[in-house]
C-alpha positions in Angstrom: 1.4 71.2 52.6 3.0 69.8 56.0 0.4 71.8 57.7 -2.4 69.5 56.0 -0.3 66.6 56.5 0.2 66.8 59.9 -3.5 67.2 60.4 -4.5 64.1 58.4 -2.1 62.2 60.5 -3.9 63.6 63.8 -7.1 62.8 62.6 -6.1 59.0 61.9 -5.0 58.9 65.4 -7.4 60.1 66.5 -9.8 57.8 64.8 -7.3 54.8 65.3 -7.6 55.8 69.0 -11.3 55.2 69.8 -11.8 52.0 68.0 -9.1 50.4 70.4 -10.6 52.3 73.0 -6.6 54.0 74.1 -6.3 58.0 74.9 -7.1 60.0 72.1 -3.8 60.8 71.8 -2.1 60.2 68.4 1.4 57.7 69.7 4.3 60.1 69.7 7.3 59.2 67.7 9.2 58.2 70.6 6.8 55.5 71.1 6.8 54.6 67.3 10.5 54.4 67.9 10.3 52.0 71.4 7.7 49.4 69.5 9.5 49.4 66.3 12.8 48.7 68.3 11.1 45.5 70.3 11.7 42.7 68.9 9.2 40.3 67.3 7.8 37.8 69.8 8.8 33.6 68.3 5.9 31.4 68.0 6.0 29.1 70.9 6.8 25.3 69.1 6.9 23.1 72.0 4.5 20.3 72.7 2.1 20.6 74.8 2.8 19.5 78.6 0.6 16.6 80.1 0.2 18.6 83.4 -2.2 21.0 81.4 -4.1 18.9 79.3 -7.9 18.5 80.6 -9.3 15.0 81.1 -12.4 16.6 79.6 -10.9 17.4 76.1 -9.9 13.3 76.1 -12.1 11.4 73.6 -13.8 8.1 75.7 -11.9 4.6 75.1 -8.4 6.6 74.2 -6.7 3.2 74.9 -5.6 0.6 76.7 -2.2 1.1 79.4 0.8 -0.2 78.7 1.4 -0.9 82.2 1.9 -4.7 83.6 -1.8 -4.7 84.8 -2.3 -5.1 80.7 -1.4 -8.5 80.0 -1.5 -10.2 76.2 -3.2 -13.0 76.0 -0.3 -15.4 74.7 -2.3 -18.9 74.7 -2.7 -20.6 71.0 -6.2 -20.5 69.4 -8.2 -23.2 70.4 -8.2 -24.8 66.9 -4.4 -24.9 66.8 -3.9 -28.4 67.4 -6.1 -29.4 64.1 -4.8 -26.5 62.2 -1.3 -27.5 63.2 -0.7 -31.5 64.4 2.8 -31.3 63.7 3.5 -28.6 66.3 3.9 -30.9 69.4 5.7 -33.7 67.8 8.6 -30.5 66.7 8.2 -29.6 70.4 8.6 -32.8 71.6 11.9 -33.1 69.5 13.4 -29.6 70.2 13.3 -30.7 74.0 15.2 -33.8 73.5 17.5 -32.5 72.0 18.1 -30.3 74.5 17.9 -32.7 77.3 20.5 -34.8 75.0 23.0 -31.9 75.6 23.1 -31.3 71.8 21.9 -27.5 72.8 24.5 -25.1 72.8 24.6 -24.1 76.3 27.9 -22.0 76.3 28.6 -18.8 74.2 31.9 -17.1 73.8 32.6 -13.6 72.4 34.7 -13.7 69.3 38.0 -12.2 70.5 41.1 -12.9 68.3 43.5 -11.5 71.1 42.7 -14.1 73.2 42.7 -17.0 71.0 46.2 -15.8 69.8 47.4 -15.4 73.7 45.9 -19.0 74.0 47.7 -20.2 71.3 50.9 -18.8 73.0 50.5 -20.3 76.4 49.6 -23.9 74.3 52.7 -23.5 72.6 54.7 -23.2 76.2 52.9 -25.7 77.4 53.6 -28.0 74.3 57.4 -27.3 74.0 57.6 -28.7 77.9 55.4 -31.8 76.7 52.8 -31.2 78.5 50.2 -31.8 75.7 46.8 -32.4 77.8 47.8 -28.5 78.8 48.5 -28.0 75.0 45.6 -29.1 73.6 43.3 -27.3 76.7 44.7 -24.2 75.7 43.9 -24.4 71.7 40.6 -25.7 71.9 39.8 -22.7 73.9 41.4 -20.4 71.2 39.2 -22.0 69.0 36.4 -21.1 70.7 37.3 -17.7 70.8 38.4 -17.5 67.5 36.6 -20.4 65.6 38.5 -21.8 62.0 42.0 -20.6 63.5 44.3 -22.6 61.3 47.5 -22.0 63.7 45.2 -23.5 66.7 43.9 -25.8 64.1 47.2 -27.3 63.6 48.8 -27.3 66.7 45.9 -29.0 68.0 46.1 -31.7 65.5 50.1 -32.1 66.8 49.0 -31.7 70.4 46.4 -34.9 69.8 48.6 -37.1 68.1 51.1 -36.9 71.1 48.2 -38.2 73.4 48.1 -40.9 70.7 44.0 -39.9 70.6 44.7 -40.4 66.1 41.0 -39.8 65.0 40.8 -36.6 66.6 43.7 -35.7 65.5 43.6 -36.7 61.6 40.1 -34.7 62.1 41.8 -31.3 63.0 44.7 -32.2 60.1 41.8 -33.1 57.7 40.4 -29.3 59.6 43.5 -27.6 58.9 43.1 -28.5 55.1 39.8 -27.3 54.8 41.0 -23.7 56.2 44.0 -23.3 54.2 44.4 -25.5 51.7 47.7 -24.1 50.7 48.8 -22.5 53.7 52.0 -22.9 55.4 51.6 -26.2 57.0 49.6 -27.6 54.3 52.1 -30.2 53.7 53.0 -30.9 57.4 48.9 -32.1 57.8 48.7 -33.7 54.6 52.0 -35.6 56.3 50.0 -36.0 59.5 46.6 -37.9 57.5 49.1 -39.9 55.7 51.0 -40.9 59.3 48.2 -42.0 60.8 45.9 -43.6 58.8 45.6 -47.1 59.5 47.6 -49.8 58.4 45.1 -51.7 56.2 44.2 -48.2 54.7 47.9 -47.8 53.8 48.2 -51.1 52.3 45.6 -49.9 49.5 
């Protein structure tokens, strides 16, 4: 029985041999044991790379650059003005009101550290009655650090001292409309009631 089992297996190698055109030869089992023990080979996944890509496989017209030589045509259809008449007049106003200075020309990162070290140095400054220094020094933590009620307030104090009362009533009013009911609530309220004028306190 292994006798007749041994020959079928050297006939199929035999036959398995000539149609792949190797020795006759059946492969030993040492062979069997080499392949078996490679491992399998991964399917390559990566793109393709442009260095071995033929210009003939391109289709014609693939596209346009996107290089500076391709420019985009960024001038309005000529029927804009008739399709649009308010356009130039809403122009015409945006540029005056930048050439009014109304524009916001000045930007300042929100940083609460350095509205509170503001705040600190205005304080100095205000205990030694200098109060131009004072205010300078809130204003600018309020600009880092808009709606501050501390810089708020002490800004309000700092303005009455320069005797400049509408500015300062505005930051007491200011204050208010922060915290309502916040620690120096009563102090502002004291502060719009100080300074309002004389005919408005008669009423």
């Amino acid at each position: 029985m292994r006798r007749r089992l041994w020959a079928i297996f050297l006939l199929c190698g035999a036959l398995w041999a000539q149609q792949n055109g190797s020795p006759s030869a059946p492969p030993s089992s040492s062979s069997e044991n080499q392949d078996s023990a490679k491992p399998a080979r991964a399917p390559n996944l990566a793109p393709p790379r442009s260095d071995r890509v033929q210009a003939d496989d391109l289709a014609p017209g693939v596209g346009q650059s996107s290089s500076k030589d391709s420019q985009v045509d960024l001038s309005p259809p000529e029927d804009d003005a008739k399709a649009h008449p308010q356009s130039s007049t809403a122009m015409a106003e945006a540029k005056a009101e930048i050439s009014g200075g109304n524009a916001i020309t000045e930007f300042h990162t929100w940083d609460p550290h350095k509205a509170a070290k503001d705040v600190e140095i205005g304080d100095f400054y205000f205990r030694r009655k200098n109060y131009r220094a004072a205010e300078d020094r809130y204003r600018e933590a309020l600009r880092y650090k808009d709606n501050d009620a501390v810089a708020t307030i002490r800004l309000a104090e700092s303005l009455e001292k320069l005797g400049e009362f509408d500015d300062a009533t505005a930051e007491y009013e200011s204050y208010l409309r922060i915290l309502p009911h916040g620690p120096q609530a009563e102090e502002a309220r004291k502060g719009i009631e100080r300074l309002k004028p004389p005919a408005a306190k008669a009423q």
